[in-house]
Each structure stands twice: as structure tokens, then as C-alpha cells.
C-alpha positions as CSV (number, residue, x, y, z in Angstrom):
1,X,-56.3,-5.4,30.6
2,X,-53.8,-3.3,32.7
3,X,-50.8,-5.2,31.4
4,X,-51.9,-5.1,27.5
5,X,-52.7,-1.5,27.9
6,X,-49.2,-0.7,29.6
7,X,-47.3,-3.1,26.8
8,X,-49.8,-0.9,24.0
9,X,-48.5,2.3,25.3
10,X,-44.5,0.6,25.5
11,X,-45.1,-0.2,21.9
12,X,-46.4,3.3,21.1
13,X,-43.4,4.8,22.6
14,X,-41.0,2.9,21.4
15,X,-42.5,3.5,18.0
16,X,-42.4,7.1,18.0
17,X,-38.8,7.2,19.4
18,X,-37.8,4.6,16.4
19,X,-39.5,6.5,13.3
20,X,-39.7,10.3,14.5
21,X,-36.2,10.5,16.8
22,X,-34.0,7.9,17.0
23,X,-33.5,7.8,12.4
24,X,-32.1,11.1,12.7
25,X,-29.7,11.2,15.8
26,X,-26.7,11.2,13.1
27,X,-23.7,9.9,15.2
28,X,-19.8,10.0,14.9
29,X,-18.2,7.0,16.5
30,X,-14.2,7.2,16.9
31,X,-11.9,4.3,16.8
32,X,-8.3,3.7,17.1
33,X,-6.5,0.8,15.0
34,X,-2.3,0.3,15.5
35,X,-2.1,-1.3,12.0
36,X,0.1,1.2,10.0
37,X,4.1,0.3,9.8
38,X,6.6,1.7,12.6
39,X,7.6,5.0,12.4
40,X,4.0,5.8,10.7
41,X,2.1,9.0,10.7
42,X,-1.4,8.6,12.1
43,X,-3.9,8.8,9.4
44,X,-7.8,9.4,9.6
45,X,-10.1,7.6,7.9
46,X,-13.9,8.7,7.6
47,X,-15.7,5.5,6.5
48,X,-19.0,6.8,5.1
49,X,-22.0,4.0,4.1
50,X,-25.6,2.6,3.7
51,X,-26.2,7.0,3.5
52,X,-30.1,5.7,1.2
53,X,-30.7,9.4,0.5
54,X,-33.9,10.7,-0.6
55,X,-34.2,14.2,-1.6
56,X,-36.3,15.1,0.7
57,X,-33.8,14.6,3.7
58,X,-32.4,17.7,4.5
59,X,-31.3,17.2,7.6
60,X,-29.0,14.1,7.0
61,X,-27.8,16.3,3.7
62,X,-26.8,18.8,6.2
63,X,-24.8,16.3,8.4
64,X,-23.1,14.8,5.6
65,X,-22.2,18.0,3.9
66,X,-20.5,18.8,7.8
67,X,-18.5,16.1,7.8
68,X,-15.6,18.0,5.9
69,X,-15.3,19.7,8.6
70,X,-13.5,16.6,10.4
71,X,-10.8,17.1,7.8
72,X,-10.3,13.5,7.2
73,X,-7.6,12.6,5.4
74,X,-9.1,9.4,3.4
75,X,-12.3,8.8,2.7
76,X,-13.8,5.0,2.4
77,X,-17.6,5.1,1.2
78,X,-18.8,1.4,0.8
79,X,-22.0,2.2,-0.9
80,X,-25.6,2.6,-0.5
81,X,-25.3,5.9,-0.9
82,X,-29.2,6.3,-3.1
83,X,-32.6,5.6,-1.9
84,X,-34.7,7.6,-4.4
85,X,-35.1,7.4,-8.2
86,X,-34.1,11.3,-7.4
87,X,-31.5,10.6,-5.1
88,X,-28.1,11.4,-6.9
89,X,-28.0,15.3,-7.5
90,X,-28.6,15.5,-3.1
91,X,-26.1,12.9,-2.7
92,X,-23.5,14.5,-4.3
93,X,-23.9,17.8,-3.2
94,X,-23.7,17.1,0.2
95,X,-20.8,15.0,-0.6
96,X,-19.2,18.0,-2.0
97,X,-16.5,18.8,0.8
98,X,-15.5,15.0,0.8
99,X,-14.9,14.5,-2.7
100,X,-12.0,17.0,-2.1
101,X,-10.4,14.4,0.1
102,X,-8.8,11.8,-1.6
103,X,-11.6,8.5,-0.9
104,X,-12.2,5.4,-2.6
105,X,-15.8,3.6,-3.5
106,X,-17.9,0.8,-3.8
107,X,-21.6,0.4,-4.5
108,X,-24.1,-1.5,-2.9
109,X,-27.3,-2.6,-4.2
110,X,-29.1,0.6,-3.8
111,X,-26.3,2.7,-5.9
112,X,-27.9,0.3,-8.7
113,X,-31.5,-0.1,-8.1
114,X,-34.6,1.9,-6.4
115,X,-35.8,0.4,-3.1
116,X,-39.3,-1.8,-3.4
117,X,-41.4,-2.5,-0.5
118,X,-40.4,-5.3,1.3
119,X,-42.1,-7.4,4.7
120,X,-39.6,-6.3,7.3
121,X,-40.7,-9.6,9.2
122,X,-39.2,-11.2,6.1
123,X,-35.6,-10.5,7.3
124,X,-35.7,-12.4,10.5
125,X,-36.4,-15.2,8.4
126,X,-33.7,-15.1,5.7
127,X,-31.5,-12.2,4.2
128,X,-33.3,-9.9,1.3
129,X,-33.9,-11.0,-1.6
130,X,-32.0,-9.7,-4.9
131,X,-33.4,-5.8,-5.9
132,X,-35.9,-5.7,-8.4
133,X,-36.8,-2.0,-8.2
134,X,-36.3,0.4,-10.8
135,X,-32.6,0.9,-12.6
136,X,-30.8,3.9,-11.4
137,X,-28.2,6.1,-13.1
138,X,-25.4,4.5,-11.9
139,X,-23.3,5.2,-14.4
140,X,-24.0,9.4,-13.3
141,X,-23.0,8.4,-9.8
142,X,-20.0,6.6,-10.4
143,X,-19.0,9.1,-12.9
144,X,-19.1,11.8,-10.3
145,X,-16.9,9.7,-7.7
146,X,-14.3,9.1,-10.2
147,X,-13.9,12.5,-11.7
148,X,-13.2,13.9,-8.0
149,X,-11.1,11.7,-7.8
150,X,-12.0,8.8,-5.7
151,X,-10.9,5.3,-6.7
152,X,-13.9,2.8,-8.1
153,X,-12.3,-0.4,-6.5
154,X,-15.9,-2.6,-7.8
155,X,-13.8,-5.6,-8.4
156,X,-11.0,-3.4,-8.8
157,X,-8.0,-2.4,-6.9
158,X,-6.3,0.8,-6.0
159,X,-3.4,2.4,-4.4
160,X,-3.5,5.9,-2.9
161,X,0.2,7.3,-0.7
162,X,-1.9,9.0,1.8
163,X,1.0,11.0,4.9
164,X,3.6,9.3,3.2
165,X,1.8,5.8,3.8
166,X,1.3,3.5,0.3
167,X,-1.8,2.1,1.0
168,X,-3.1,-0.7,-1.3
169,X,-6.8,-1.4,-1.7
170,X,-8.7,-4.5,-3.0
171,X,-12.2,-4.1,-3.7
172,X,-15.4,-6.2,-4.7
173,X,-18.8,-5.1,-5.9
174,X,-21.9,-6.1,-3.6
175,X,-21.7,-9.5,-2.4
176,X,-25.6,-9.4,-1.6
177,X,-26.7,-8.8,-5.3
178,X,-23.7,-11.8,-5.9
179,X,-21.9,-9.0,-8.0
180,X,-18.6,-9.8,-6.0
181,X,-15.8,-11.6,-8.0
182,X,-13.0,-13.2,-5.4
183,X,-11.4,-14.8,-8.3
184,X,-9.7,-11.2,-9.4
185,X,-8.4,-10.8,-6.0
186,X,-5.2,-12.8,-7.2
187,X,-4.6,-10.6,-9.7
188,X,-5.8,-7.3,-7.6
189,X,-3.4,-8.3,-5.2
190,X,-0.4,-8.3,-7.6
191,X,-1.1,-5.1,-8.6
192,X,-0.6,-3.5,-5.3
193,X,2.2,-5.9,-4.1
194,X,4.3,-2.7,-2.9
195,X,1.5,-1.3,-0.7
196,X,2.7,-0.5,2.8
197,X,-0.5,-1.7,4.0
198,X,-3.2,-3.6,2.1
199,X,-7.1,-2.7,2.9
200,X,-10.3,-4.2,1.6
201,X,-13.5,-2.7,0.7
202,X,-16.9,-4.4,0.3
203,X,-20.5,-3.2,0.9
204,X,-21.8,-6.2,2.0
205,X,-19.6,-8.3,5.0
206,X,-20.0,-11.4,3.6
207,X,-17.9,-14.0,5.9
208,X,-16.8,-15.9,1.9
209,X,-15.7,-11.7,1.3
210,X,-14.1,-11.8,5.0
211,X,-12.5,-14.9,4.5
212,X,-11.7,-14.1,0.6
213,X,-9.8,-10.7,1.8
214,X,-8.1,-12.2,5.0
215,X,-6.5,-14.9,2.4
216,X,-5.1,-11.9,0.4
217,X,-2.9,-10.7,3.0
218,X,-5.8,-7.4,3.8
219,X,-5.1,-6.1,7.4
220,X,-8.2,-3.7,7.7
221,X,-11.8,-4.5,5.6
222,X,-14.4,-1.7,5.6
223,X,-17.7,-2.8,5.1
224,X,-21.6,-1.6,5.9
225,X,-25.0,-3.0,4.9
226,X,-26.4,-4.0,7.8
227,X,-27.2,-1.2,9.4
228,X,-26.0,-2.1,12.4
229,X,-29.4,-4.4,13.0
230,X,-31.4,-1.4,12.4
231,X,-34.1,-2.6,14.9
232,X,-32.1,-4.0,17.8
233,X,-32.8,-5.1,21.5
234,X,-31.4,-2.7,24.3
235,X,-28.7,-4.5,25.9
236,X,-28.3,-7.3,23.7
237,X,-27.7,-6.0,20.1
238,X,-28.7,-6.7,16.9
239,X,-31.0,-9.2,15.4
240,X,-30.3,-9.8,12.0
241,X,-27.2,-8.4,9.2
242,X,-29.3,-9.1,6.4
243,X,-26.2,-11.7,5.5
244,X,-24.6,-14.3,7.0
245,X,-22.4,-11.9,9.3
246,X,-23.2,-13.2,12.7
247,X,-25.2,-10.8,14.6
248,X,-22.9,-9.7,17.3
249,X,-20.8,-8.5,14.9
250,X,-23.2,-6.3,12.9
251,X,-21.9,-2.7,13.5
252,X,-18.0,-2.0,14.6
253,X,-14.5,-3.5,14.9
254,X,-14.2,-7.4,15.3
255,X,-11.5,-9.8,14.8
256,X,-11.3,-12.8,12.2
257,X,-8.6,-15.7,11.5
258,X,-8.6,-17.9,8.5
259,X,-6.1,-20.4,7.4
260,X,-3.6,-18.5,10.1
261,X,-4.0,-15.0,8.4
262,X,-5.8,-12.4,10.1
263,X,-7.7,-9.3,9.7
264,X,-9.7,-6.7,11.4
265,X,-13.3,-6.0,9.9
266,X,-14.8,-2.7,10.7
267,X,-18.6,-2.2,10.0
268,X,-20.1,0.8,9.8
269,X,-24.4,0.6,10.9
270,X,-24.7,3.6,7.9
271,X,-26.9,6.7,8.0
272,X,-30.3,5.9,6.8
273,X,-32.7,3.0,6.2
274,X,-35.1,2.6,3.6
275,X,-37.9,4.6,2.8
276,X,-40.2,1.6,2.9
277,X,-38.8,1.4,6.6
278,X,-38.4,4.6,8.4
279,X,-37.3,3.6,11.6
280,X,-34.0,3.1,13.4
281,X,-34.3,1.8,17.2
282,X,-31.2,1.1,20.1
283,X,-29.3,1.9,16.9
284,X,-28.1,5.3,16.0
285,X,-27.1,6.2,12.3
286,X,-23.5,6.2,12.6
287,X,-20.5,7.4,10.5
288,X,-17.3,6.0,11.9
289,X,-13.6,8.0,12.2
290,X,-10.7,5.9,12.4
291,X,-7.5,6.9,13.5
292,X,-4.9,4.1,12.1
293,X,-1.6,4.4,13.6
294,X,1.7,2.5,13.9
295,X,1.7,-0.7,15.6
């Protein structure tokens, strides 16, 4: 009775540090990457993701809205970015000081449809299944994002000259909701042939997206959706990537080879869950600052 009493209590704890702390410890994790030419200034990169704002959510509309003061000088957003039918006017305004940075964008499936309650047992089993909620206005969202400025690279590409760097971008709409199409990555690539540096861009870190991108000469994919694992173990990591992303490799930098061409994949475990699921646990909401410089 002693020991189910004692696990009860663990339970409780671990519960109330999950759904009332942990969820809003926003964090900024730093990284280095030596992947620019030689001679190369350094440039920063804030990559933004999974944000699933609700207007309610003050306090992460507060820590976004502070991340201008960083002074990044790109911006990478790989979407997620709504998690209410109400979602876009708070997004946007506490994206305000970033869309003044040159960025480029993605969406995930939640820039496209509501969140629906979902068994979060369900994921251990299988990843989600495709959204069915309500339709958002994308079209609003998107809208926004291009008229700052930032490049829509859904199955598109993009080339920004960011410290005197041409950077080239390839991009793909969300692989989870099967929206990604790698045939155009032939012709993206083209496109961009003179980029100093070629960088891809997908919300969802699928390994036929890693492998896709690594094919096409990319250097440096950013990606998110997984949220890190969300609910992880302490000391061992994630459980699940709600893909086929193996699990170790469900938040930060790892290293992947295919067919002798190689790239690095940075994942960034987001800034908020879904409202369905208010919990975050051994796994902070993150935004992440890279610092590329010359290799």
C-alpha cells in the first residue's frame, strides 16, 4: 500500500510539473555549425517552430514577441505556428519584431487545420493520423509572412544574400499531412544553382524528406514537429517523433549520409503542444539560435 501510495504521489508530481511548469519554461538553446564557405561572416539563424498558439497564451506571446531582441539575422519558422480557430491575429503580433528580419516559412498541419482531440496513448502506437479539424485561414497567415517579406518555400525554393552569403533554400510542404512534393526538388534545385550554400526546410523530418534533401546537394535541413518527444523519460530521451524519425534524434543536430552525400538535420522540439495535451515533461519548449560559420 506504501509503494502504490508513494508511486500515486510520483505520478501527481510529475503531473503538476508537466501541465502547470514545465509547458511554459520557454528555452533558447545555442548551437554552432562550420558549414558556411571560407572567408565567411558568421551568420545567426533563429529557427522558430511547432509555436500552436492559442489566444489565450500570453506568456509564450510575450517570449516570442522578445525574441527580436536576439537580433537574428535570418529567421527559419517551419510551421505550426496555430493552435486555435483564433490563433492568427496573436501569432502575428508577437511575431512582429521578427518579420522585420529577413525569414523564410513553411507550414505544418496546424497552419491548415484546428487541433481535434486525439488519445495521446495513440502515438506510441503509430504516428497521428491526417487532421480533420476545422479549416483555418491559411491563406491570412501566409499572406502576412509573405508581405513582410519572408520567403513561402511550401514546395518552393528561395534564395536570400544574408552578410554577403547567397544562401539557397529548398522547401517542402508538411510531409505528415503527405503535402510534400520531392519530385520539384529537381527543378527547385536549378533554380538556386548559384547559392553559396543550399539549406532545406520541412516541418515534418521525414527520413524520405532527409534523404530527398541530402540527394539535392542541402548542407543544413531545419525541421520541427516532434516536439522534441514532448513527454520523455529523464535520462533517456524521447519516446516517440510522431514520424518515422528515430527517437534519439527527435530534438537537435544529428548527422545523416545517403548515397555518399551528407547533411546535417537540426530539429527544433517547438514552443507549445496542443491544447488537447497541455503538458510538456524532461522537455522544455525550445527555440534554437544557430551560429553558422566558415568551415
Amino acid at each position: 500500500m506504501e509503494i502504490l501510495l508513494a508511486l500515486g504521489g510520483l505520478a501527481l508530481c510529475a503531473a503538476i510539473w508537466g501541465i502547470a511548469i514545465e509547458r511554459h519554461l520557454y528555452s533558447i538553446r545555442r548551437e554552432t555549425i562550420a558549414v558556411l564557405p571560407a572567408g565567411s561572416p558568421d551568420i545567426r539563424v533563429l529557427h522558430i517552430g511547432d509555436i500552436h498558439m492559442a489566444p489565450w497564451q500570453k506568456r509564450k506571446q510575450r517570449f516570442v514577441r522578445s525574441l527580436g531582441d536576439l537580433k537574428p539575422d535570418l529567421v527559419v519558422n517551419t510551421g505550426d505556428n496555430l493552435g486555435h480557430l483564433k490563433a492568427i491575429a496573436p501569432v502575428l503580433s508577437a511575431l512582429k519584431p521578427l518579420l522585420e528580419v529577413p525569414g523564410v516559412f513553411v507550414n505544418g498541419s496546424n497552419d491548415y487545420y484546428a487541433p481535434v482531440l486525439r488519445n495521446p496513448l495513440g502515438y506510441l502506437a503509430k504516428p497521428s493520423e491526417r487532421s480533420e479539424g476545422p479549416a483555418l485561414d491559411t491563406a491570412r497567415l501566409v499572406g502576412s509572412f509573405q508581405a513582410a517579406g519572408w520567403k513561402n518555400l511550401n514546395n518552393h525554393e528561395g534564395a536570400l544574400t544574408i552578410n554577403g552569403v547567397k544562401l539557397g533554400f529548398l522547401g517542402v510542404d508538411d510531409a505528415h499531412d503527405e503535402l510534400d512534393d520531392l519530385v520539384a526538388l529537381d527543378d527547385q534545385r536549378k533554380k538556386v544553382a548559384d547559392a553559396q550554400l543550399l539549406i532545406g526546410v520541412s516541418h515534418a523530418p521525414y527520413m524520405r524528406v532527409i534523404e530527398a534533401m541530402a540527394n539535392q546537394d542541402v548542407k543544413l535541413l531545419f525541421a520541427g514537429h516532434t516536439h522534441g518527444g514532448q513527454v520523455c523519460i529523464p535520462g533517456y530521451g524521447a519516446i516517440v517523433t510522431n514520424c518515422d524519425l528515430p527517437a534519439r534524434n527527435a530534438k537537435g543536430l544529428s548527422a545523416w549520409t545517403f548515397n555518399g552525400k551528407s547533411l546535417i538535420l537540426n530539429v527544433v522540439a517547438g514552443l507549445g503542444h496542443s491544447i488537447f495535451a497541455p503538458v510538456r515533461f524532461a522537455c522544455r519548449p525550445e527555440v534554437r539560435l544557430l551560429t553558422l560559420v566558415a568551415a
